[in-house]
N, C-alpha and C positions, 0 to 999 in steps of 0.2 A: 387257594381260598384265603380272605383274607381276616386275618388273626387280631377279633374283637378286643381281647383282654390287651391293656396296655403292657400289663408287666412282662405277661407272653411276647411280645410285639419285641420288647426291649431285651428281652434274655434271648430270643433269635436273632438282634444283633453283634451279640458276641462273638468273636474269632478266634478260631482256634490258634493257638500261640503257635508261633514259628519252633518254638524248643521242640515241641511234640510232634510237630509233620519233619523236623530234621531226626528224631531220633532212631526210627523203624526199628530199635530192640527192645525190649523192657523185659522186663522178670517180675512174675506172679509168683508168690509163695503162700501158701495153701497149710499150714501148720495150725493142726486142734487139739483138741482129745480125741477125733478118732486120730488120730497118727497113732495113738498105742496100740491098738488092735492093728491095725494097717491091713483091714481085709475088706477086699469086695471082688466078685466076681471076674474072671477077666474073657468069658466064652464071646461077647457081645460087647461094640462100641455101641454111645450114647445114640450116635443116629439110627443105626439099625434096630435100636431098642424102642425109639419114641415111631418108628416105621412101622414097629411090629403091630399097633392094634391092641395091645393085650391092656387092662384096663388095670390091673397091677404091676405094667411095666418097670416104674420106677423102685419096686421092691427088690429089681435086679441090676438095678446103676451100679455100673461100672466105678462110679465114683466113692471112691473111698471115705471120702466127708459126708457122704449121704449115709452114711454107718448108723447113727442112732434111726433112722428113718426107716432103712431095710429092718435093723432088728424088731420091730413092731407088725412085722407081718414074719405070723408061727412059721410059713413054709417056706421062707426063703433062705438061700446059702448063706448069707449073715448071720439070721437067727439062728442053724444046724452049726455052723461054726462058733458062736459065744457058748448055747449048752455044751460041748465038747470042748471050748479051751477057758471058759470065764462060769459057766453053768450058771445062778440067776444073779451074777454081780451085777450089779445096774450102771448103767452107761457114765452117770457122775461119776463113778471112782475113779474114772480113767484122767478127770483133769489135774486130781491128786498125782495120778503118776506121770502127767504130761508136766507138771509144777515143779517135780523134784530133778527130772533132765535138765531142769534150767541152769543147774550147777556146773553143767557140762558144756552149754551153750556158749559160743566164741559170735557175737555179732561182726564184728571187724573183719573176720574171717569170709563171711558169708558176705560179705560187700566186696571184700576184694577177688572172691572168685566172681559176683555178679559183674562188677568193671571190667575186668580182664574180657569177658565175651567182648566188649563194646557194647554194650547195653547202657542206655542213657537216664533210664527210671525203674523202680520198682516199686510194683503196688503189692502192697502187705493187707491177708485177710487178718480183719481185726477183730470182724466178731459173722461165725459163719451161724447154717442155719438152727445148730444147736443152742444157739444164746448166746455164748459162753464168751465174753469179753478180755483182750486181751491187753486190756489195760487195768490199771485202778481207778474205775470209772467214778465219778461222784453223782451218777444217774443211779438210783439204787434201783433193781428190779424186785417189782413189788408181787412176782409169783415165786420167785429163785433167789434169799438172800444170797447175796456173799457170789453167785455165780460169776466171779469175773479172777483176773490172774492177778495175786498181791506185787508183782514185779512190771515195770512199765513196760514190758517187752516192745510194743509201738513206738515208744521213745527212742529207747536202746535202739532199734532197728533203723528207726528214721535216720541217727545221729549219724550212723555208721555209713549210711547209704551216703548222706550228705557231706560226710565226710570224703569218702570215695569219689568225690564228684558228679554224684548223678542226681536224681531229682527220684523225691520219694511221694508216692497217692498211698490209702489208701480203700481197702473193699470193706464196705457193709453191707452183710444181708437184712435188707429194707423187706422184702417182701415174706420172707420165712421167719419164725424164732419158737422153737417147739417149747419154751419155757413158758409161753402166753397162749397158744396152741399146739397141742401135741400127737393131735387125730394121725393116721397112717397117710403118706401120698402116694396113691398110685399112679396117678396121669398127670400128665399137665393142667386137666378139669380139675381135678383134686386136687393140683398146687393151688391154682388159683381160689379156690374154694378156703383155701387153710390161711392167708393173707390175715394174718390178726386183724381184729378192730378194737373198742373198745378204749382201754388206757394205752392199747399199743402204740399207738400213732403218735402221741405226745413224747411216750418213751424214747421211739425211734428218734424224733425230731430231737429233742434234747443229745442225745447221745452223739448225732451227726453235728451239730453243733458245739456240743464239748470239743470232739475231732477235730473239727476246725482254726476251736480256738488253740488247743495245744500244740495239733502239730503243723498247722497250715499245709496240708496235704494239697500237691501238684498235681494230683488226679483223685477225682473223689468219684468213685466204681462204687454203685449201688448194685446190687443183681436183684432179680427176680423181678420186682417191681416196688411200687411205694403204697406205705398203707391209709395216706391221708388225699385227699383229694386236689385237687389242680390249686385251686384258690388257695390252701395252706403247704403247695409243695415250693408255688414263686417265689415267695420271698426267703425261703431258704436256699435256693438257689441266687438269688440276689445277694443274699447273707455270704454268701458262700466267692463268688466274684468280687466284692469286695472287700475283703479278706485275702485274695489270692486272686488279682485280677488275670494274671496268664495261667490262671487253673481251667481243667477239664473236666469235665463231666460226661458221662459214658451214655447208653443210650437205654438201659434197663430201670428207667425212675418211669414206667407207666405208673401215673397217679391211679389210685383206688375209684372207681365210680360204680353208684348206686345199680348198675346194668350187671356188675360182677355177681350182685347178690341171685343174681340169675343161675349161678353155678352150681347151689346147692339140689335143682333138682335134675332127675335124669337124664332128661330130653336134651337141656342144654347141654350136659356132660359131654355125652354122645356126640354133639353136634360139635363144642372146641377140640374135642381129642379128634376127629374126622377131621377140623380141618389144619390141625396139628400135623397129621401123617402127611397129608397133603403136601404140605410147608416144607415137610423135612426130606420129602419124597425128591421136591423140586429141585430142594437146595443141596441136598446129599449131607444132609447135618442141622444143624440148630441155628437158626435168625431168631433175633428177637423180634419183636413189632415195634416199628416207630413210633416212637415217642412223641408228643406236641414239643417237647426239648431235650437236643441233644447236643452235643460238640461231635463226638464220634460216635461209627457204627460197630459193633463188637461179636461177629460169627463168632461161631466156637464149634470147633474141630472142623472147621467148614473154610476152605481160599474163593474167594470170589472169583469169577472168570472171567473180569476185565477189570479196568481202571470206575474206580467209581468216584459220580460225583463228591459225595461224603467223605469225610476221611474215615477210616475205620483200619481197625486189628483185628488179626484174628490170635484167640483166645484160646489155649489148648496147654494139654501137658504133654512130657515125654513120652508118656505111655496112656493108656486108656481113663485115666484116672489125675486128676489134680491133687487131692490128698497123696500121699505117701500108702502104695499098694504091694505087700510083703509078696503076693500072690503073683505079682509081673516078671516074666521070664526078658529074657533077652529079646526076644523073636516079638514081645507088646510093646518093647520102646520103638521108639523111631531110628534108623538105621542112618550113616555118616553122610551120606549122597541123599538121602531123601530129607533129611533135616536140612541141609545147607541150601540144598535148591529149592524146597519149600521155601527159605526163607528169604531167596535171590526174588524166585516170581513175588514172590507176597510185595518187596519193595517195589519191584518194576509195573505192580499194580497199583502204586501210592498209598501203599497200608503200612500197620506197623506188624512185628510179629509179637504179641505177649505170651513168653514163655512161659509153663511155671516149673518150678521147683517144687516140690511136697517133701519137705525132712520129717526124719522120723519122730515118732515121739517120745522112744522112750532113752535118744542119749541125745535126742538135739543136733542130730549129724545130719549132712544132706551126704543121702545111698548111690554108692559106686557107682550103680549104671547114671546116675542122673552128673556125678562130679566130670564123669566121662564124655555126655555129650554137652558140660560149658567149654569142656577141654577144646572140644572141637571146633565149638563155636570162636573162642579164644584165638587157636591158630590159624582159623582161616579168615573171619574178620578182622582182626590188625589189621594184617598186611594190605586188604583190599577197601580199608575204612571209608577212603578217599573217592570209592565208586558204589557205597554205599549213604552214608551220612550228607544230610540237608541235600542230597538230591529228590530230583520232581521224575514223574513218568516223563517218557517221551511220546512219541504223535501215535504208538501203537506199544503194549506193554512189551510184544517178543516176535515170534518166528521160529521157523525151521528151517536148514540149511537143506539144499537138493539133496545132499545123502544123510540127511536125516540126524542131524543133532539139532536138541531145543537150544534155541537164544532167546535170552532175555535182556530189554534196556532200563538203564536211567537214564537220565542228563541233569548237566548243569551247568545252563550260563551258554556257552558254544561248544563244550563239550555231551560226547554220549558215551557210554561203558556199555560195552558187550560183554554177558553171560555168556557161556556156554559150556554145554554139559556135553562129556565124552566123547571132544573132539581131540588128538593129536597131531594131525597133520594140516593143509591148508584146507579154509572155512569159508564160504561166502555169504557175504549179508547182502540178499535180495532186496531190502528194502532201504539201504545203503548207494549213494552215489558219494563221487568226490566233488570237490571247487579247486579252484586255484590256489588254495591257503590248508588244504589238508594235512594232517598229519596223523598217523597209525602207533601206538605208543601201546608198551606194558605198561601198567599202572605203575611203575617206578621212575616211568620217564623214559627209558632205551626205546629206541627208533625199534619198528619193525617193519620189515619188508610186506610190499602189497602193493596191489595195480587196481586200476579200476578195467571191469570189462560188460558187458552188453546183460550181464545175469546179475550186477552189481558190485559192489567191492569185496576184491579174495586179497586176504589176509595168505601168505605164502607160505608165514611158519607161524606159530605163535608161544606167547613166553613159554620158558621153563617151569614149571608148575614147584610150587614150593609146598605143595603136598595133596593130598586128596581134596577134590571137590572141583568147582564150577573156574574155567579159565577165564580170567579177565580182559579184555582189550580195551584201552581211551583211543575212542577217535574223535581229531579236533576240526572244529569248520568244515563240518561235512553235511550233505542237503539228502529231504527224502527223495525219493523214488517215487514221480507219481504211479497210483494204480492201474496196472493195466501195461506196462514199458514192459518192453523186450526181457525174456529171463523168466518173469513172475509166472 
């Protein structure tokens, strides 16, 4: 259809910058005032919760930054957990003691673990849906003096990232801010319904705009949605490209329209949470809705099952929760084989992965289980960088081998890298043929032995494995298989 507004017309011509489709790592850090309590449920992920139907769903979020939100409905495990460990301390005190950990805070620290993954960006929540600003903002909020943090912490953090070499965005919650609205959310109908209006939408704009100009943020992540309408969102996006012309912008800025005010009564309620479940039924998780503008698409907890036209991340934490969740055992984070290979397919489908990180709040430390799997990440992307980084998908993202291990590709240039998961001994890529100019290689460069035969090219032995996770193989100047050949 084709796109009236000029300004629309013109910000769909922007390109996603080459930095950001080579990068496929990033790190999300998730750090508020709920970090001091660090509780939320952990029986239920978010998809199976937005599946369930229940019209006070979100009183059971998994996520731990949804803290002041749960506490507002009397019968939920949040509220039963503050009267037994806080009893009626109210949810502000906690940015008092998320302010004085800052003593303890090492920013340099926290970039040098994010670099070491090979993570190429980190997008920093600046201000989640509590308000609560994590800078010295000169936007004053005219419901919540004083709510924002007297220490630049965005700064400090940008500095350190940029220092480290990576490229820093960050997140505003545009569409949430319980300090201008502070009604209970139950459902997605009820998020949408709570979208400030009013003075909010000047506030928000002014504020995304201070961001811009202080820290020229490489990715600027809005969630939820935007609370001013299409005609006053362009030119902030315009504002914002040029400021940061190789900057991104994520796919959660739906502008606010007059059809929203449809939320408040029943019928529609009924009607977006129905086709909510739907959504998340299909997709096994949470899509946003396209936006009239995006750069990239941003699932969360949800991999796409193929290569997609858009570029897009998927969006998640270690465990059930982006905030920092005290209540997560071992058995909620993500386990060594299943994080790595998630993050093999995710690239062989031309996404990125956005990690996050949730530190605590009350020393400022990012929690054992989470320093454990950058560790991981650390040792096994080095060594395999060169079959990860500014590579593109190839003519199909993977495969299975006849007896049954997943493969996954990139490529680049004449070259393709072969994934594969819980192979040892000799592998064949069915969708693999040779040329005259082949060559079979570890990713260090050593020759490896391999023939080509009628079921496609077997690999005879392959590298030494330099520790847990997905075996790499480069094969050079090598052609598809058309569909349907002998083997398949």
């Amino acid at each position: 259809m084709p796109v009236r507004n000029p300004q629309l017309r013109a910000l769909r011509g922007h390109r996603v910058p080459a930095w950001w489709l080579d990068a496929k790592l990033g790190i999300f850090v998730h750090w508020t005032p709920a970090s001091v309590p660090a509780f939320a449920p952990v029986d239920v992920d978010i998809g199976k919760l937005v599946q369930s139907g229940r019209r006070d769903a979100l009183a059971f979020s998994p996520y731990a930054e949804w803290y002041e939100n749960s506490l507002r409905f009397p019968g939920s495990p949040v509220a039963r957990h503050h009267r037994e460990v806080y009893g009626d301390r109210p949810y502000t005190r906690f940015a008092g003691d998320w302010e004085a950990a800052l003593d303890q805070w090492d920013p340099q620290e926290w970039a040098a673990r994010f670099a070491a993954t090979g993570a190429r960006y980190v997008v920093f929540v600046t201000k989640h849906m509590d308000g609560y600003c994590m800078w010295p903002t000169d936007v004053p909020n005219p419901r919540r003096a004083g709510w924002n943090c007297r220490r630049d912490v965005v700064g400090e953090l940008g500095e350190a990232v940029r220092g480290a070499g990576m490229r820093f965005g960050i997140y505003y919650s545009g569409g949430l801010d319980s300090t201008f609205n502070d009604r209970p959310i139950g459902s997605v109908a009820e998020m949408l319904d709570a979208i400030p209006r009013g003075d909010y939408p000047a506030y928000a704009e002014a504020q995304v705009r201070e961001l811009i100009a202080r820290y020229r943020p490489s990715v600027l992540w809005n969630d939820i949605a935007w609370p001013a309408e299409g005609k006053q969102l362009w030119p902030l996006f315009e504002h914002y490209y040029e400021s940061v012309p190789d900057g991104v912008v994520n796919d959660r800025w739906m502008p606010w329209s007059p059809l929203l005010a449809a939320a408040k009564t029943q019928l529609v309620r009924r009607a977006i949470d129905a086709g909510i479940r739907r959504q998340a039924k299909r997709d096994a998780g949470v899509v946003p809705p396209v936006p009239p503008h995006s750069d990239v698409r941003t699932p969360e907890y949800v991999v796409f099952d193929d290569v997609q036209r858009k570029p897009w991340e998927c969006v998640r934490g270690m465990d059930q929760s982006f905030g920092h969740n005290a209540e997560s055992r071992p058995e909620h984070f993500l386990g060594r084989d299943e994080l790595l290979w998630m993050f093999v397919d995710i690239v062989a489908k031309g996404g990125n992965l956005l990690l996050n990180v949730g530190p605590r709040g009350i020393d400022a430390r990012i929690p054992d289980q989470q320093l454990t799997r950058l560790g991981w990440l650390a040792e096994w992307v080095t060594p395999h960088t060169g079959a990860i980084a500014a590579t593109r998908p190839w003519v199909m993202p993977g495969t299975t081998t006849p007896d049954a291990h997943p493969v996954r590709y990139t490529a680049r240039g004449e070259s393709l890298y072969a994934f594969v998961q819980g192979a040892t001994g000799p592998i064949t890529l069915p969708e693999v043929c040779s040329t005259p100019t082949t060559a079979v290689t570890a990713i260090d460069g050593s020759a490896l032995p391999w023939k080509d035969s009628p079921s496609g090219i077997v690999i005879e032995a392959l590298p030494v494995a330099a520790g847990p996770g997905p075996i790499v193989v480069a094969l050079d100047q090598v052609a598809t298989r058309p569909f349907g050949a002998a083997g398949r």
